[in-house]
N, C-alpha and C positions, 0 to 999 in steps of 0.2 A: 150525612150526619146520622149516627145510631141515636132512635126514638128510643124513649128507657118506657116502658108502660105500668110496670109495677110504681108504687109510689115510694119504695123503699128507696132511700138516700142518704149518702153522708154529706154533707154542705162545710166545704170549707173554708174557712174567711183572712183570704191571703194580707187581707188590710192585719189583721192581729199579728202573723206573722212576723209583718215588715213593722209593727211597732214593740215586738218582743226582741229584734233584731236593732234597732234604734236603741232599746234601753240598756242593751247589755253591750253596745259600743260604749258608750257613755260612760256606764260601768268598769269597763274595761283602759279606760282611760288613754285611749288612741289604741292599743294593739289591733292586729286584723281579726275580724271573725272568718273564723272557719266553718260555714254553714255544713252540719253533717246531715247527707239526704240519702242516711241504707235504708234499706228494708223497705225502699218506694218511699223515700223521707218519711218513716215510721208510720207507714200508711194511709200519710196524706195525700200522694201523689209527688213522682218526683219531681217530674219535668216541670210541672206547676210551678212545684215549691222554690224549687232552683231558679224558674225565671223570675220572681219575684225576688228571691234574694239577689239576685244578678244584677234586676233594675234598681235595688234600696242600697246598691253599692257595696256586695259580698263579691269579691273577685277569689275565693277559693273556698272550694267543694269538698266533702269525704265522705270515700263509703266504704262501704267494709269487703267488697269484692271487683276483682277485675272485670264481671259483666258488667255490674251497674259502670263501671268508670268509662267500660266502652257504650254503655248503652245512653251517656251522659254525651259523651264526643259526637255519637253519632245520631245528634238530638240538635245539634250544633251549638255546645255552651265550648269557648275560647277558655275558660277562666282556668287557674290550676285545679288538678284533682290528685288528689292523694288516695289511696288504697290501703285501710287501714291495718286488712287482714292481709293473713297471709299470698304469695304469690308464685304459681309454677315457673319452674324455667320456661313453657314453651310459652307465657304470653310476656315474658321480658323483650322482647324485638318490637313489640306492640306498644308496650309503654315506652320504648323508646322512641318510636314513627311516631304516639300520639301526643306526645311528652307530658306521660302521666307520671307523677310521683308515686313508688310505692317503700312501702316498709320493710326494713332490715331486720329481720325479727330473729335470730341468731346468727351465731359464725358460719356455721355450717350455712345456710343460708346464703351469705355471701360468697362462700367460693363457689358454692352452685351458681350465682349470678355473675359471676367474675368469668365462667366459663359460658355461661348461656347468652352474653351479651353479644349486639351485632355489631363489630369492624364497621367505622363507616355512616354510623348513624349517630345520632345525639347523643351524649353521654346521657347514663339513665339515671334521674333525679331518684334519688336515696332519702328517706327519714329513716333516723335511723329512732328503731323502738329502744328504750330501756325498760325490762321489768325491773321493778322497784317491789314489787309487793303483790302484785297481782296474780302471779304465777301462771298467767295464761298463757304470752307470748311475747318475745324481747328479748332482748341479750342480759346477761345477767350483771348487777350495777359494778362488780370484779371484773367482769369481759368487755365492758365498754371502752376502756385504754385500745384496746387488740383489735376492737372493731371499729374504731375510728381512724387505725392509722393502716388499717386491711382500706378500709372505702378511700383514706388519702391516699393510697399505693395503686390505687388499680383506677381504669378509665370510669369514674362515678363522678355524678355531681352531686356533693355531700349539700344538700338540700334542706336538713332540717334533723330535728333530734326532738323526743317527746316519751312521755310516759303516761299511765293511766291510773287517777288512784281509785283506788278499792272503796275505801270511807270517807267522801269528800261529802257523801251529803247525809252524813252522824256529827257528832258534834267531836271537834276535831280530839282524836285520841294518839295513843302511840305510833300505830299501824301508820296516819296518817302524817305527823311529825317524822317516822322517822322515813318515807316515801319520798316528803319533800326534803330533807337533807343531802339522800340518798342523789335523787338527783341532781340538786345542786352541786355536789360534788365532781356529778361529771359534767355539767354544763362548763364548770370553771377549766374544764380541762379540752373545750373545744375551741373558747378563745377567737371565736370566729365571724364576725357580725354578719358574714353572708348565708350563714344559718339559723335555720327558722328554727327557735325553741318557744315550743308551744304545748303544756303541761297540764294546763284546766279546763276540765268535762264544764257542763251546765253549772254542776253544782260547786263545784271549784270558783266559777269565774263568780257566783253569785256571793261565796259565803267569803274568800279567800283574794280580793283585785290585784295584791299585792305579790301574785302569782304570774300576774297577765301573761309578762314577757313580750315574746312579740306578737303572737297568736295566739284565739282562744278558740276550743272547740266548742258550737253551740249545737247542742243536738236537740233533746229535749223540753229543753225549757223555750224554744223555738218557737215548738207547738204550742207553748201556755202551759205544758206540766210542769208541776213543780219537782225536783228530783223527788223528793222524801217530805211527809210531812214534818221534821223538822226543820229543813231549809226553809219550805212556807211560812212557817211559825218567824222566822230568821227574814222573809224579803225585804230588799229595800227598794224593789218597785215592783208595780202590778204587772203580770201575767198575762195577758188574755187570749184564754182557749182558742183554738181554732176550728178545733172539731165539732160537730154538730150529727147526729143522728135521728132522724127520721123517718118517718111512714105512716100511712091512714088505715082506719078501720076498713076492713073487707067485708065482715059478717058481724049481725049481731044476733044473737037468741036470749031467751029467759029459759032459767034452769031452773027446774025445781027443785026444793031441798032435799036434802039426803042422795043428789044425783051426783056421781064421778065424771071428772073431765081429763083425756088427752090418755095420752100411752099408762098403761099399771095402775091407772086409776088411784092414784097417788092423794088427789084432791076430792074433795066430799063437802058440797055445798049446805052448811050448815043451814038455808032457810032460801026461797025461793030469790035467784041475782039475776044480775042481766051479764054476759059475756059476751066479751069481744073476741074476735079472731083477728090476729097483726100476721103481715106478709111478710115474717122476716123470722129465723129459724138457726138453727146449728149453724148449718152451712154457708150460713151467710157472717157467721160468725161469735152468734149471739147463745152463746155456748148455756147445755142443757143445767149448770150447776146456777143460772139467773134466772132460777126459778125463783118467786119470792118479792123478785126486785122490783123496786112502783116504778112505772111509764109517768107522764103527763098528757092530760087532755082537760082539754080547758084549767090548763093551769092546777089542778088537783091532781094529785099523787094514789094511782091505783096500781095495785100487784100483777104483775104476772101470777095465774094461778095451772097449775097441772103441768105434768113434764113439758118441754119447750120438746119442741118437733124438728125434722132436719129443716124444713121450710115454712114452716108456721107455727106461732104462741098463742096463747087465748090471757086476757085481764080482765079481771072480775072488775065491773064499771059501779061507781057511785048513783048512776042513773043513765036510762036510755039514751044513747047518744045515734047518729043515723051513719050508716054507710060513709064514709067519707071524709068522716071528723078525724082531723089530726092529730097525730101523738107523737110527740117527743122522749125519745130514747136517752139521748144525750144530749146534754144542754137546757137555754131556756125556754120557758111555754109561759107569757102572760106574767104570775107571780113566783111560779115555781119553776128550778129550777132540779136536774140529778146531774151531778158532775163526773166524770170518767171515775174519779175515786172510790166510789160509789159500788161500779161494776167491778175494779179491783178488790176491793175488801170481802167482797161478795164471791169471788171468784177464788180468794187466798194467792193474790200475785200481786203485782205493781202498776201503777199506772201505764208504763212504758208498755206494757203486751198488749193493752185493750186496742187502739188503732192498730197496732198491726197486726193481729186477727181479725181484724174488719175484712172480708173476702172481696176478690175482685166482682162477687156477683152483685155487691151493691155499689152504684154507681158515685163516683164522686163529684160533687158541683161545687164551682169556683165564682167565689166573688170579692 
């Protein structure tokens, strides 16, 4: 077992998980949830995360790449896995041996798999994508006739059909009416009950239940984020984070006034403070633009002050505190509280990037 000795920590609380996964079945009104675990389940941890949606009764996974789906199989999870992004011919033989589903994400596309497929082996489970609006990736909502009846024509197991919308967690506009039309137009046209249509992100299934279908994709709001703060504004049940960021003081000194701290000398102690030094830096993820941003110790809310370092920060303290006193990054501390949002706004991005720039150098703990 690797001993961690730094104090620096993400802590995350697999119990909120499986009751974020609980509320949006509910929500959902019997469809399956599609627990989505890329990006190392957006930073949580995959394996974790997956086995706890596995034991709360999620029997299908996605991710956005053929490693993760093999690194999933070969973790020992049975359940179905989908592959949301795109996929080469030469790992199609793979998803077929492992009977991983992946996405049909143009025509071309499909005669590429129609040719890379192996004689002999399982037919290879197909979603088939529609772009509707997104523009990223999918067949187009005109091409979808030709690719549904390309995948009934050739050895596939037409497995499922979904789309992704763009503005599900704005308050619904054009873009988003005319996405869900769009597809419904071809769902009516596959007629198939042994196809999985499954059409709503986080924010879909939260704002929109009337979408469910047969499946819903839960990515985000998994973890306790909300898509957008207008969703939030809009929940009809509570959240609860999963993430947790933590570390203790290393060093303390008294600075006198008028003295500069850390790289550029950026910072200029207007009157004689006491500063902390935290074990946690760029590199770890805690990126140089959260300068500014208050920590917790003992429940009080104190700045990072001076450029953050690639491995260490220093926080101007309200009073002497000793070696070893705790501070909270993310999450709660006592009465206070700094929530991922926080480091977003601060950052100019979304909730959804702050866990996963969270680096492998800080260790994850599960409880």
């Amino acid at each position: 077992m690797t001993e961690n000795y730094r104090p620096t920590k993400a802590v995350i609380d697999l119990g909120a998980i499986e009751k974020n996964l609980a509320a949006f079945k509910e929500r959902s009104q019997g469809a399956e949830l599609i627990a989505v675990v890329k990006a190392d389940a957006y930073g949580h941890g995959a394996i974790e995360v997956a086995n706890r949606a596995v034991e709360s009764g999620v029997q299908f996974l996605a991710v956005a790449t053929p490693d993760e789906a093999v690194y999933l199989r070969n973790h020992g999870f049975q359940t179905k896995i989908l592959v949301l992004g795109a996929t080469p011919a030469s790992f199609l033989p793979v998803a077929q041996k492992e009977e991983i589903a992946v996405a049909a994400i143009s025509l071309e596309w499909l005669q590429m798999a129609a040719a890379a497929v192996e004689p002999g082996l399982l037919p290879l489970k197909i979603h088939l994508k529609v772009d509707t609006g997104m523009r990223r990736v999918g067949v187009l909502t005109e091409e979808a006739p030709i690719a549904i009846e390309f995948i009934r024509q050739h050895p596939f197991e037409f497995a499922g059909i979904f789309t992704h919308f763009a503005t599900a967690d704005e308050e619904s506009g054009e873009l988003f009416q005319r996405q869900v039309r769009e597809m419904k137009s071809v769902i009516d046209q596959v007629d198939d009950p042994q196809v999985l249509v499954h059409v709503s992100n986080s924010a879909a299934a939260i704002m929109h239940p009337e979408l469910a279908y047969g499946a819903v994709r839960i990515g985000i709001s998994m973890y306790g984020i909300a898509p957008s703060p207008y969703v939030e504004e809009k929940m009809p049940f509570k959240l609860l984070p999963a993430l947790s960021l933590e570390t203790e003081v290393v060093h303390v000194k008294k600075v006198k006034a008028g003295e500069t701290l850390s790289y550029g000398a950026t910072y200029r102690s207007e009157k004689d403070e006491w500063i902390a030094t935290l074990p946690i830096g760029y590199a770890d993820g805690m990126l140089r633009g959260l300068q500014g941003q208050d920590v917790l110790i003992r429940g009080e809310r104190m700045p990072i002050v001076g450029r953050i370092c690639m491995d260490q920060c220093m926080v101007r303290l309200n009073e002497q505190v000793p070696v070893g006193e705790k501070v909270q990054l993310i999450g709660k501390q006592r009465d206070g509280l700094v929530r991922i949002d926080e480091w977003a706004e601060k950052l100019g991005t979304i909730p959804y990037e702050i866990p996963c720039i969270l680096t492998k150098r800080i260790p994850r703990m599960y409880h």
